[in-house]
Backbone as ProteinMPNN parsed JSONL, in Angstrom:
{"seq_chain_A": "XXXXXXXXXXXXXXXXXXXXXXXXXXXXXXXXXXXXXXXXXXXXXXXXXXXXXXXXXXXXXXXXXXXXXXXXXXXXXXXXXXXXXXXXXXXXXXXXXXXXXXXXXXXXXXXXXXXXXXXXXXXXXXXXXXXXXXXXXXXXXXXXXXXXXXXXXXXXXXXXXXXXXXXXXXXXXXXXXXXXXXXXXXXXXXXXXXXXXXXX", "coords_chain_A": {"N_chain_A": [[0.853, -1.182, 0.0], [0.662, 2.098, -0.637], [1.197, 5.349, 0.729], [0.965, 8.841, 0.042], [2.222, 12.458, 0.529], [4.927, 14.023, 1.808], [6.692, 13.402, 3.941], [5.632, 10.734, 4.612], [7.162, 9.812, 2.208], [9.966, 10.972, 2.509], [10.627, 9.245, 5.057], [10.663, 6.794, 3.62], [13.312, 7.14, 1.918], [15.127, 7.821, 4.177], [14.851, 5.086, 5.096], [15.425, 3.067, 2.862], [18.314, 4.391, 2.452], [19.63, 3.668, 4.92], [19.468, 0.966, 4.623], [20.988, 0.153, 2.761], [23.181, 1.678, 3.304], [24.106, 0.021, 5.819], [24.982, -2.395, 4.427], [26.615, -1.601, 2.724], [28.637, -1.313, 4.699], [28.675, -3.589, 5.495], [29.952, -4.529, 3.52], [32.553, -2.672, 3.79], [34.123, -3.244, 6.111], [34.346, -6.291, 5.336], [36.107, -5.745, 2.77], [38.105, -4.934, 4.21], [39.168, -6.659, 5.815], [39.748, -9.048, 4.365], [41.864, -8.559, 3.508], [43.371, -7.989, 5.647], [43.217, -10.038, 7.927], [41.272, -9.818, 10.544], [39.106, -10.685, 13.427], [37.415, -9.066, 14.257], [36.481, -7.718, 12.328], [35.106, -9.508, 10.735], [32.903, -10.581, 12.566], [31.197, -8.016, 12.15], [30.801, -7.792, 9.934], [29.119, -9.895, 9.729], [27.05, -8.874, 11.373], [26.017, -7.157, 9.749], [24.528, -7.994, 8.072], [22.565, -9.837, 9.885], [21.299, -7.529, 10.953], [20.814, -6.157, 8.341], [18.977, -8.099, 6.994], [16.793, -7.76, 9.184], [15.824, -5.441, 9.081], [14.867, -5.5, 6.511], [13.028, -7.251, 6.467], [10.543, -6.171, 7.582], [7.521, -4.676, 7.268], [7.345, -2.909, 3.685], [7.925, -0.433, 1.779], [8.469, -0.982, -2.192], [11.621, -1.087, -3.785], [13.008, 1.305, -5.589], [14.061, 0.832, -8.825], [17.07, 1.797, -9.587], [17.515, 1.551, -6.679], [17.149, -1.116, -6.142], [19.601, -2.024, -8.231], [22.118, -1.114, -7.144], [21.73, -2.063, -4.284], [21.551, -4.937, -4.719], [24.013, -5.273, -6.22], [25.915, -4.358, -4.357], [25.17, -6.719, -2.27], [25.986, -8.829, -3.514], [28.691, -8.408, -3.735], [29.264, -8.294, -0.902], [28.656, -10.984, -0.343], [30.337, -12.307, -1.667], [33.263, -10.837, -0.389], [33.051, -11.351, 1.644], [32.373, -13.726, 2.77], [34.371, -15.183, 2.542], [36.459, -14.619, 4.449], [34.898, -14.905, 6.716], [34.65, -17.927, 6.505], [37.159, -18.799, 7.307], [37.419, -17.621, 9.615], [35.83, -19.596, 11.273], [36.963, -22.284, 11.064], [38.851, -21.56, 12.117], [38.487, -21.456, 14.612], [37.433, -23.983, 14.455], [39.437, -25.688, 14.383], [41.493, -25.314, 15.93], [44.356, -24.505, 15.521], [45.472, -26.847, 15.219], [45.66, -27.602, 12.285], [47.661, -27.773, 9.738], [48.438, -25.321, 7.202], [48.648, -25.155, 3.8], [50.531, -24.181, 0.666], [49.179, -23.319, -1.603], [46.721, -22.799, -0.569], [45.485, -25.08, 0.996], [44.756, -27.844, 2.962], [48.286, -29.623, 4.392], [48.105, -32.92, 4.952], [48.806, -35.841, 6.266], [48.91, -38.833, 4.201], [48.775, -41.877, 2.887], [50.667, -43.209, 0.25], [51.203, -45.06, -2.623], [47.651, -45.722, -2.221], [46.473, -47.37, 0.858], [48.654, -48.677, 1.346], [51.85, -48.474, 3.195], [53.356, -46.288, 3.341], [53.814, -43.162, 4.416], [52.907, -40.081, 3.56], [53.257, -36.675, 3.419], [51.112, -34.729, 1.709], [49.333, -31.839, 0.445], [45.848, -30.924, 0.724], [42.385, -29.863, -0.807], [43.066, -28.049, -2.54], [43.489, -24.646, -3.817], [40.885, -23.954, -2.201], [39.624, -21.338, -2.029], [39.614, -19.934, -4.618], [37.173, -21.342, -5.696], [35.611, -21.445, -3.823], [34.624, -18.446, -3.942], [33.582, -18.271, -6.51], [31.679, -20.274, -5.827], [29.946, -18.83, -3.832], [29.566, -16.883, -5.277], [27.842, -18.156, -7.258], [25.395, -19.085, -5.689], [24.332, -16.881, -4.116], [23.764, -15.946, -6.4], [21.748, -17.13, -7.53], [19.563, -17.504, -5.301], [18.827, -14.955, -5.637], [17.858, -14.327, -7.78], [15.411, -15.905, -8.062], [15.36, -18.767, -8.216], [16.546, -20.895, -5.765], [17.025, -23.652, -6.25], [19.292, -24.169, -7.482], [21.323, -24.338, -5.859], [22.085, -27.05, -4.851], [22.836, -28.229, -7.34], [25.104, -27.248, -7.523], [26.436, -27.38, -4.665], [26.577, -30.222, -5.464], [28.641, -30.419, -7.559], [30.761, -29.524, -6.601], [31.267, -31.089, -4.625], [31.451, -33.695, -5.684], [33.877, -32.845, -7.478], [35.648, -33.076, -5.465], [36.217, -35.598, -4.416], [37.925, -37.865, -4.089], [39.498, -36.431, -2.448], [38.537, -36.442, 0.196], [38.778, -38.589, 1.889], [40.242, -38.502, 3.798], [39.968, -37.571, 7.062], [40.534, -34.734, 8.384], [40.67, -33.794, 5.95], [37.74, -34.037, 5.23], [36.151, -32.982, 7.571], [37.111, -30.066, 7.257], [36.408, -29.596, 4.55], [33.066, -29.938, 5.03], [32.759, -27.898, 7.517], [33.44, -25.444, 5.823], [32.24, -25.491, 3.746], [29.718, -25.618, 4.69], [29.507, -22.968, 6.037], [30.163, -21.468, 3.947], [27.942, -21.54, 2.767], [25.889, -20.626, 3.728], [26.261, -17.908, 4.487], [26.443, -16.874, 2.161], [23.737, -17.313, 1.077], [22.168, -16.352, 3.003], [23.236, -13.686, 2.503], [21.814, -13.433, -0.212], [18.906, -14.604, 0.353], [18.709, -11.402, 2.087], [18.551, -9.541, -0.313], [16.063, -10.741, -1.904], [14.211, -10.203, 0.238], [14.374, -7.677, 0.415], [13.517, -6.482, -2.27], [10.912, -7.213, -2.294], [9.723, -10.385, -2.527]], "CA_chain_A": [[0.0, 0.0, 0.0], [1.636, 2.852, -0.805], [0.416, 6.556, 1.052], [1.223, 10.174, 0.327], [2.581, 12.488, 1.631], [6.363, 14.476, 2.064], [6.786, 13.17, 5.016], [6.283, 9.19, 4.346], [8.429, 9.895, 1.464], [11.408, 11.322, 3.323], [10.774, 8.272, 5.402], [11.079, 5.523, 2.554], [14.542, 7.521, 1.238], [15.525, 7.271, 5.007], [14.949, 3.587, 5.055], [16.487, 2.999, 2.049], [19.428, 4.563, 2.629], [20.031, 3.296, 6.067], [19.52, -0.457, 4.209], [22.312, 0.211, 2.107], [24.745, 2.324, 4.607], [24.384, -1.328, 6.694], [25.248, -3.29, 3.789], [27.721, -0.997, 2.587], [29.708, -1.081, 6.372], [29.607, -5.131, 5.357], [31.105, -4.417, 2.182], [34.016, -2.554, 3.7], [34.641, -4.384, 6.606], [34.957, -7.328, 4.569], [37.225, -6.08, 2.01], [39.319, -5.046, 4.77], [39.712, -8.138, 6.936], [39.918, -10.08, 3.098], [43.409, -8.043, 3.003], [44.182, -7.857, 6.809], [42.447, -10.878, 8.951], [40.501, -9.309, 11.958], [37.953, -11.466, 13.901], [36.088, -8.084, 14.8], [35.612, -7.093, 11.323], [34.488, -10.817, 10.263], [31.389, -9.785, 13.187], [30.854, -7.047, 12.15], [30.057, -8.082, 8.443], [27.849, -10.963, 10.361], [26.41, -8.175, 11.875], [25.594, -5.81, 8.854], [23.842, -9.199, 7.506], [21.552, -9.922, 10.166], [20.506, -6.223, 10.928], [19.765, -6.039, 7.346], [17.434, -8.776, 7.252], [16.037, -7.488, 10.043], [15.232, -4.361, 8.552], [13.916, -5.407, 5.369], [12.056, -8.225, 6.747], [9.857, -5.246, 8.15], [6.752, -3.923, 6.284], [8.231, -1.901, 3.667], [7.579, -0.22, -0.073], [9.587, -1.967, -2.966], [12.738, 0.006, -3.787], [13.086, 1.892, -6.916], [14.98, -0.158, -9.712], [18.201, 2.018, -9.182], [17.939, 1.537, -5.585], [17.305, -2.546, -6.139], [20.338, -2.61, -8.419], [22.421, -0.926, -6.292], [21.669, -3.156, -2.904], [22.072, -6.077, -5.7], [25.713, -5.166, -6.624], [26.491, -4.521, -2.727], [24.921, -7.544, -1.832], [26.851, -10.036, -4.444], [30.189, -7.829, -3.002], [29.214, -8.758, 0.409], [29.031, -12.284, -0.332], [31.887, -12.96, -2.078], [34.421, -10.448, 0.013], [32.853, -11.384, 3.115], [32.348, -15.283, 2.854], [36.036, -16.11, 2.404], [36.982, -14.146, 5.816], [33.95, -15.899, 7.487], [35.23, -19.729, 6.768], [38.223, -18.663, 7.889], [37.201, -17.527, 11.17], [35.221, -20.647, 11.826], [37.478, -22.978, 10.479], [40.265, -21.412, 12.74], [37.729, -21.98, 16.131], [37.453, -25.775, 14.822], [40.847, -26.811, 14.328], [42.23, -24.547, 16.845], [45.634, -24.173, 15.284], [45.814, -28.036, 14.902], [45.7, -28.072, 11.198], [48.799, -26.827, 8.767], [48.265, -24.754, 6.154], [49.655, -25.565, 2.414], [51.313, -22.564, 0.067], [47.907, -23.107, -2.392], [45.18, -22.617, 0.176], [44.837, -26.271, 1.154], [45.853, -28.232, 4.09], [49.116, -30.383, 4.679], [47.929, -34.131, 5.911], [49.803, -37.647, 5.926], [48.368, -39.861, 3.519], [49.269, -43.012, 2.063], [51.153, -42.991, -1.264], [50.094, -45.177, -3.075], [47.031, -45.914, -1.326], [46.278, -48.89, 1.459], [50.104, -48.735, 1.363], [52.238, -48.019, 4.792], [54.205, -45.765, 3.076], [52.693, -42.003, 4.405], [53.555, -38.526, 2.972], [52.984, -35.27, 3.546], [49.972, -34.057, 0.908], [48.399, -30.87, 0.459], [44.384, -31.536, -0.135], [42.321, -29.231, -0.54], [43.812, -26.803, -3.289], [42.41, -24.066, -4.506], [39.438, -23.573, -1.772], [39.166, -19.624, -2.014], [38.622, -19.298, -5.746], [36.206, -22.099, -5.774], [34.368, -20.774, -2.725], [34.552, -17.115, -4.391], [32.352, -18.721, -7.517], [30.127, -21.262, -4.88], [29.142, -18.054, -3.458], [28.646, -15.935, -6.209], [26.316, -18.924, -7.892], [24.822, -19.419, -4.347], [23.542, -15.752, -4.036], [22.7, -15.147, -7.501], [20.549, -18.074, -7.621], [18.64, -16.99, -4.588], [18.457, -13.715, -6.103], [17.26, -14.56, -9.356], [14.511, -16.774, -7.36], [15.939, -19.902, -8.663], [17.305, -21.297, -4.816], [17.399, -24.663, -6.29], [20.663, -24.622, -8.043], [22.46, -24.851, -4.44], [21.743, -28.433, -4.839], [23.719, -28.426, -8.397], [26.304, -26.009, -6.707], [27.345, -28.383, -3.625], [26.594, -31.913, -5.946], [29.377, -30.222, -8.402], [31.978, -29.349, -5.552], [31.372, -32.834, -3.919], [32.245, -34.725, -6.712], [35.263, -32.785, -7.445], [36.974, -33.129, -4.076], [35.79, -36.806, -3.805], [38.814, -38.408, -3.783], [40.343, -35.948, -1.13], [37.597, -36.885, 1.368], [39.087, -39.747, 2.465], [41.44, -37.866, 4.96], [39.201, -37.264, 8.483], [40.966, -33.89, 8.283], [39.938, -32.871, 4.629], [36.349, -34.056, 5.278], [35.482, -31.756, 8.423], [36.995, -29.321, 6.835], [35.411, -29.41, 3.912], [31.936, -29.824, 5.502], [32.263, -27.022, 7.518], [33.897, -24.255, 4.985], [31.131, -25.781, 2.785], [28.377, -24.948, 5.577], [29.597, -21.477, 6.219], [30.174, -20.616, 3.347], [26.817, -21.615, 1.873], [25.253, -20.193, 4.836], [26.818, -16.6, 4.524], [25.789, -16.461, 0.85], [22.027, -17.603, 1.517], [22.065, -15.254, 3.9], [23.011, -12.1, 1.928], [20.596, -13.823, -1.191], [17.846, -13.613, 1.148], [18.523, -10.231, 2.596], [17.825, -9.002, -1.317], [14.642, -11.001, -2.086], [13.364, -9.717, 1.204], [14.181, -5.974, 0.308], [12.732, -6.177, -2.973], [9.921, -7.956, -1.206], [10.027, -11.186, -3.429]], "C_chain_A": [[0.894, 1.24, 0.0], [0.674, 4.658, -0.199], [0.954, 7.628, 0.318], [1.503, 11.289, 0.944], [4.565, 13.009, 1.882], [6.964, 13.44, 3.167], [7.137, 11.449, 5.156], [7.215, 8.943, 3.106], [9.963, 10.115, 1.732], [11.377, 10.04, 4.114], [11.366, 6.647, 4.744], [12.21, 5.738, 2.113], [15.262, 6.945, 2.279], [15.591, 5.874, 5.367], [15.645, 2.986, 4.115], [18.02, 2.758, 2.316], [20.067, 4.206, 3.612], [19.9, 1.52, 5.577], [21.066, -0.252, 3.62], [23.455, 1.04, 2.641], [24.978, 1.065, 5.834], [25.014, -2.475, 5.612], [26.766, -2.659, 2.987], [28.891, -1.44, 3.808], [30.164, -2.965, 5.829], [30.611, -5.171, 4.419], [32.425, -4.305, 2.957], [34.962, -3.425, 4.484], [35.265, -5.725, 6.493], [35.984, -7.584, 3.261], [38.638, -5.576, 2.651], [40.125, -5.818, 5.622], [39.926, -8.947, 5.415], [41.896, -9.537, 3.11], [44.378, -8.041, 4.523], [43.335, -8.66, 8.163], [41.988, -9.923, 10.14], [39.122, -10.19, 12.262], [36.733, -10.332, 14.06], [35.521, -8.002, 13.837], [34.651, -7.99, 10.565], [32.561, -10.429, 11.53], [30.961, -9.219, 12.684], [29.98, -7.135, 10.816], [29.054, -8.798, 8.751], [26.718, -9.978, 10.483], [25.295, -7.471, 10.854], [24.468, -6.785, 8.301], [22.231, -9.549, 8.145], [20.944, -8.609, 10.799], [19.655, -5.992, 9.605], [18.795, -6.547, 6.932], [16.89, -8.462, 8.27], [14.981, -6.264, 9.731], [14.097, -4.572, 7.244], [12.748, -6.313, 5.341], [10.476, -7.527, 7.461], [8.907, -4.731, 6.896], [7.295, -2.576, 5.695], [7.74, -1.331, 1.808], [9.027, -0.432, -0.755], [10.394, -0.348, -3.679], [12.575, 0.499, -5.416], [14.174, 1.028, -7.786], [16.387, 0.443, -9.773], [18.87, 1.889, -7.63], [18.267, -0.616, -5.465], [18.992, -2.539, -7.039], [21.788, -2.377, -7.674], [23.016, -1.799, -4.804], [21.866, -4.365, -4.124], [23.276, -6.5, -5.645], [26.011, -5.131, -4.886], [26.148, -6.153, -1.844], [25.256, -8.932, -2.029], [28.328, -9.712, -3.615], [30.223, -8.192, -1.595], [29.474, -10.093, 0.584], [29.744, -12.652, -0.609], [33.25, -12.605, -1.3], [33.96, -11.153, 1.503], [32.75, -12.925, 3.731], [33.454, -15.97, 3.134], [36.463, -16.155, 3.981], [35.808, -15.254, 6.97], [33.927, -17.454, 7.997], [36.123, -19.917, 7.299], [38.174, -19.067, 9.376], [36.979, -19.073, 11.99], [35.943, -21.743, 11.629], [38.831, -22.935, 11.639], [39.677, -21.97, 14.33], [37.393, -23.451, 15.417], [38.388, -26.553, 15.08], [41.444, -26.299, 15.286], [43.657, -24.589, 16.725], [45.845, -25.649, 14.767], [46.28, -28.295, 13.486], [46.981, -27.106, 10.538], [48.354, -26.475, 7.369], [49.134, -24.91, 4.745], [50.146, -24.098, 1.858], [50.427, -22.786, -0.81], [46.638, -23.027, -2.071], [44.83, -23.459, 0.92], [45.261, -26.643, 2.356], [46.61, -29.483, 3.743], [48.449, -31.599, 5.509], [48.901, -35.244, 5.473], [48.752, -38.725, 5.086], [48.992, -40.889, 2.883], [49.33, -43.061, 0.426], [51.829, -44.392, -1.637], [48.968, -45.982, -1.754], [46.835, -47.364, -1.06], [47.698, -49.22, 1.069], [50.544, -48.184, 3.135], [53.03, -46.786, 4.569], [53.052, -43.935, 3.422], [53.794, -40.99, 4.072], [53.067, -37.681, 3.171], [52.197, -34.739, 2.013], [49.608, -32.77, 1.259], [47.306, -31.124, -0.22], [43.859, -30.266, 0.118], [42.181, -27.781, -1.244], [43.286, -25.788, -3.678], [41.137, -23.423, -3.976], [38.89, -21.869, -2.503], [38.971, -19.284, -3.205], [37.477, -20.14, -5.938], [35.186, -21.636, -4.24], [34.201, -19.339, -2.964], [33.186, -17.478, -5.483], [31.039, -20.054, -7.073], [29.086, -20.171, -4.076], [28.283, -17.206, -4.067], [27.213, -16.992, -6.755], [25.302, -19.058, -6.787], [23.671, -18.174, -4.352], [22.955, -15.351, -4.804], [21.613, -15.877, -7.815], [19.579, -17.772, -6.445], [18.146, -15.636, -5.225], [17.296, -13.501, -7.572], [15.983, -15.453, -8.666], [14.646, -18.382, -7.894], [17.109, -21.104, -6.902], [17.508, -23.057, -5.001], [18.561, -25.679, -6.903], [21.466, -24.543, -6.929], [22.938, -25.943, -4.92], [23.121, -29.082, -5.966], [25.167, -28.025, -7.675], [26.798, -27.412, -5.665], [27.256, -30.206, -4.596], [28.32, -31.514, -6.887], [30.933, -30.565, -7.306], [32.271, -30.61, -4.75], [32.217, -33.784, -4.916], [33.84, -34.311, -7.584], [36.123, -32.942, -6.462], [36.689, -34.599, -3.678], [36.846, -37.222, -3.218], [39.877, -38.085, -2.525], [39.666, -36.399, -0.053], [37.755, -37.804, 2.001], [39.889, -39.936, 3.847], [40.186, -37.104, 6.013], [39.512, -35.671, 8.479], [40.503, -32.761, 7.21], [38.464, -32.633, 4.873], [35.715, -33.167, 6.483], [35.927, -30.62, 7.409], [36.394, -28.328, 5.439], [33.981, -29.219, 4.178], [31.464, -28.833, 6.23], [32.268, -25.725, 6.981], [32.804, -24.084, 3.782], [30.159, -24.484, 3.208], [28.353, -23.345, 5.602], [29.656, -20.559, 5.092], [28.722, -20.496, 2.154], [25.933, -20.7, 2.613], [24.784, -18.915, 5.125], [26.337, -16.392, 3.135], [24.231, -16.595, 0.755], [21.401, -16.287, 2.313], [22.152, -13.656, 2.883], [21.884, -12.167, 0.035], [19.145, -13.598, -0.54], [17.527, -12.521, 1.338], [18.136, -9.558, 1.011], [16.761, -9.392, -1.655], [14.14, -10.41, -0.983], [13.414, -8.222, 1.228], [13.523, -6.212, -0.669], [11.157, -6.882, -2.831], [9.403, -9.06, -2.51], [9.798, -12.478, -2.153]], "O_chain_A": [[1.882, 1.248, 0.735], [-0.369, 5.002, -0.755], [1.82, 7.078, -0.363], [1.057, 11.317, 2.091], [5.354, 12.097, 2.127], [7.869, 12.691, 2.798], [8.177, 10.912, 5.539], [7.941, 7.952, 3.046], [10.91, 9.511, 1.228], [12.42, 9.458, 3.819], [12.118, 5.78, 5.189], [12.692, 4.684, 1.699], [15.952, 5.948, 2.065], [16.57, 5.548, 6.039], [16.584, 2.292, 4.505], [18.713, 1.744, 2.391], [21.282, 4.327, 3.458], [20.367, 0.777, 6.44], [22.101, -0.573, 4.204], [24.614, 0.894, 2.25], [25.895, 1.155, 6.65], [25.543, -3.462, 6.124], [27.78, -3.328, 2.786], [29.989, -1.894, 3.486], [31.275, -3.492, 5.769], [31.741, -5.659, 4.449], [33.268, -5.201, 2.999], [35.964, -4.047, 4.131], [36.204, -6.221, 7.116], [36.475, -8.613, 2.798], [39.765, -5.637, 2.16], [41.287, -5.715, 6.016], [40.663, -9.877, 5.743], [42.863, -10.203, 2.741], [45.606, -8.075, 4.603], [42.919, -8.064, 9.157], [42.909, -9.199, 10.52], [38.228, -10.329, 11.428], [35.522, -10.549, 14.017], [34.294, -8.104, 13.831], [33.68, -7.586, 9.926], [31.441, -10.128, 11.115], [29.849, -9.668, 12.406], [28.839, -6.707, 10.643], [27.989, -8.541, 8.189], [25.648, -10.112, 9.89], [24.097, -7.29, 11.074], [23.393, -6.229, 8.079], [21.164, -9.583, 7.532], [19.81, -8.826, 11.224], [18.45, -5.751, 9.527], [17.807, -5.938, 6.521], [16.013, -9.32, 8.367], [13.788, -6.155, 10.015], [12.992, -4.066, 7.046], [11.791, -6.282, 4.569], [9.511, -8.224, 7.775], [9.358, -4.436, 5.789], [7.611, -1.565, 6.321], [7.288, -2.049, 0.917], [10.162, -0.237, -0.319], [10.006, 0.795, -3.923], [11.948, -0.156, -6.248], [15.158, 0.596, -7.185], [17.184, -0.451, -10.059], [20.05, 2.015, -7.302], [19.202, -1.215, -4.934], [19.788, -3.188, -6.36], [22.568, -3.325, -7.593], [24.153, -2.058, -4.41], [23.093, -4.455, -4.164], [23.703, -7.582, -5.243], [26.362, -6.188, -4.361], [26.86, -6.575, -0.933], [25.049, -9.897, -1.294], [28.957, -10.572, -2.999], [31.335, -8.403, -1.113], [30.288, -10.504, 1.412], [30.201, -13.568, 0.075], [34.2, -13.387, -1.285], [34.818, -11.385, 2.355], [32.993, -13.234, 4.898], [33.579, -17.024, 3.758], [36.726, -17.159, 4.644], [36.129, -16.129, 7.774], [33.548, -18.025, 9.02], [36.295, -20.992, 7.873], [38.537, -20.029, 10.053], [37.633, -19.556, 12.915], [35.355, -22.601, 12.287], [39.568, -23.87, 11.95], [40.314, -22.735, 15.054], [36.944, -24.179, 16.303], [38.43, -27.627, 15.68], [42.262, -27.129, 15.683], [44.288, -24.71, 17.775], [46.496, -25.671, 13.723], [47.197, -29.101, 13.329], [47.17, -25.926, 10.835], [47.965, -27.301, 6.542], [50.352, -24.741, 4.797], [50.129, -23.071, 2.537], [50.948, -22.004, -1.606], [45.655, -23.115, -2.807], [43.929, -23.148, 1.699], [46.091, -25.94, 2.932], [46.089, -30.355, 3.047], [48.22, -31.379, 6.698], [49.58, -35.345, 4.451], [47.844, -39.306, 5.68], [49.96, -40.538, 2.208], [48.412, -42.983, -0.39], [52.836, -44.802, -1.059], [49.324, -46.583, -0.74], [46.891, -48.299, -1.858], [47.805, -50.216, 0.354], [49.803, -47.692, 3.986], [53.406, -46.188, 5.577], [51.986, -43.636, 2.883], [55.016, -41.008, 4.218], [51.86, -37.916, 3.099], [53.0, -34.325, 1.178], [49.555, -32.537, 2.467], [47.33, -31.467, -1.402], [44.391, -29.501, 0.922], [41.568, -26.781, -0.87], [42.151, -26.087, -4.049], [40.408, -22.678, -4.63], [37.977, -21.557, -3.267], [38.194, -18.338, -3.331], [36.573, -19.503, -6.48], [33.963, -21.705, -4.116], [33.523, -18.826, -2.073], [32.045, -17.052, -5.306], [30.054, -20.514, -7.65], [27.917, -20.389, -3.758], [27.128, -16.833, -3.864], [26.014, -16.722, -6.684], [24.155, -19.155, -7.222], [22.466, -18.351, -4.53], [21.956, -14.644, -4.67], [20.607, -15.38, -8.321], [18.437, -17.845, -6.898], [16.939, -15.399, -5.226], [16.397, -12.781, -8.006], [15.42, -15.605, -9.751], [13.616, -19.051, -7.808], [18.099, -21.809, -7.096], [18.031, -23.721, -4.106], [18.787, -26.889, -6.932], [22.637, -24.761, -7.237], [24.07, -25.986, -5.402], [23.988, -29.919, -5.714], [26.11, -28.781, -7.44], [27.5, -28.321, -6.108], [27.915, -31.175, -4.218], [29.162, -32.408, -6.817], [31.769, -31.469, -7.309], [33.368, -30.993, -4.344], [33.297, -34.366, -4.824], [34.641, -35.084, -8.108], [37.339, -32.938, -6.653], [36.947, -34.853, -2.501], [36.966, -37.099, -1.999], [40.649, -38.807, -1.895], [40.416, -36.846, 0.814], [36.889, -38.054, 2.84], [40.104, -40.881, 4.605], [39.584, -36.109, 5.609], [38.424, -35.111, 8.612], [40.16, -31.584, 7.322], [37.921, -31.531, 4.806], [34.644, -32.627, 6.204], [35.023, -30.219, 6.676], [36.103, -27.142, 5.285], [33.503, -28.274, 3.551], [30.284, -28.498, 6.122], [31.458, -24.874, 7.352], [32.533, -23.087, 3.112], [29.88, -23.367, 2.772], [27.405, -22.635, 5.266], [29.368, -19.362, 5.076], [28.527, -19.764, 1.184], [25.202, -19.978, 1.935], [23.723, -18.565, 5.641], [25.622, -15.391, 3.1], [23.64, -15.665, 0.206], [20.427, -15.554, 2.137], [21.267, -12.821, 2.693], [21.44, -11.218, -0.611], [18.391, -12.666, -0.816], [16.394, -12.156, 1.024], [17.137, -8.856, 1.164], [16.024, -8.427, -1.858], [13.161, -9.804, -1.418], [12.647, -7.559, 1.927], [12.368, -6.27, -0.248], [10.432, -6.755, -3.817], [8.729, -8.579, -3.421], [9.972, -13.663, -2.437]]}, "name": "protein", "num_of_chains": 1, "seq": "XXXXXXXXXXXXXXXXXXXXXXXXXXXXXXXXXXXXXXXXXXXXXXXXXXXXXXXXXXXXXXXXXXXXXXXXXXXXXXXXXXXXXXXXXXXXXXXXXXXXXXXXXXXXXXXXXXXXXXXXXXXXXXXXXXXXXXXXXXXXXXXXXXXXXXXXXXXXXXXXXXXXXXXXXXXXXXXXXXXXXXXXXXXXXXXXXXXXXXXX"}
């Protein structure tokens, strides 16, 4: 329902703009912990996330098509700069330092070479996470966005079956499962927060 009125107009700009000065703050936050780890600023992007669904989840008039594309573009930038830092975090409170880090993203475990052999080696599994969780997020969010939330499904069947063979290592497989989770989690999340502004 839409009224008249200066007054509820200055109100709808103000709402607006206070949607996208919260989604903005995730933006930066997250492209500055992407370049300089901080646990606060990884919150803080959490934060900008569920305030903004909070806000838009609120009876509200649908945004003007420069204001939707706008929160769109901020809201793809959120997910992708802000997802990486996010798996991190959580990833660092599971293993609690336990796990070693490779020089291609992955982690260092002992595995048997060749396998059901005694012979163990030092592997990096794993490779690669952060551009492949850069394009699991982007497809993640734009498929919620686009109202299509059932290509997840495609999205994690794809990524499964390429890392099969690493999964065999107790080590790879949590960590895969939960960098998965979070990072599907965190993109859902800012896919939502746009269908629920453009009230969809």
């Amino acid at each position: 329902m839409t009224y008249a009125g200066p007054l509820y107009a200055a109100l709808t700009i103000a709402y607006w703009a206070f949607v996208i000065i919260v989604v903005a703050l995730g933006v930066t936050a997250s492209a500055i912990t992407s370049r300089s780890p901080r646990r606060w600023l990884v919150v803080t992007a959490a934060a900008t996330i569920v305030v903004g669904i909070i806000a838009v989840v609120m009876p509200h008039e649908k945004p003007l098509p420069a204001v939707s594309v706008v929160l769109g573009l901020l809201v793809l930038a959120l997910s992708v700069l802000g997802g990486g830092p996010a798996v991190l975090f959580v990833l660092a409170l599971a293993s609690k330092g336990t796990v070693r880090e490779g020089h291609h993203g992955g982690i260092v475990v002992e595995r048997a070479e060749p396998p059901a052999s005694d012979n163990l080696v030092h592997v990096e599994l794993l490779r690669g996470g952060t551009v492949i969780g850069v394009f699991e997020r982007v497809a993640t969010t734009a498929s919620i966005m686009a109202g299509f939330p059932e290509a997840i499904a495609v999205i994690v069947a794809i990524k499964s079956v390429g890392r099969f063979t690493e999964l065999e290592v107790a080590e790879a497989r949590e960590r895969f499962i939960i960098g998965t989770l979070v990072s599907l989690v965190w993109a859902a999340a800012c896919g939502a927060l746009f269908r629920f502004a453009i009230g969809l």
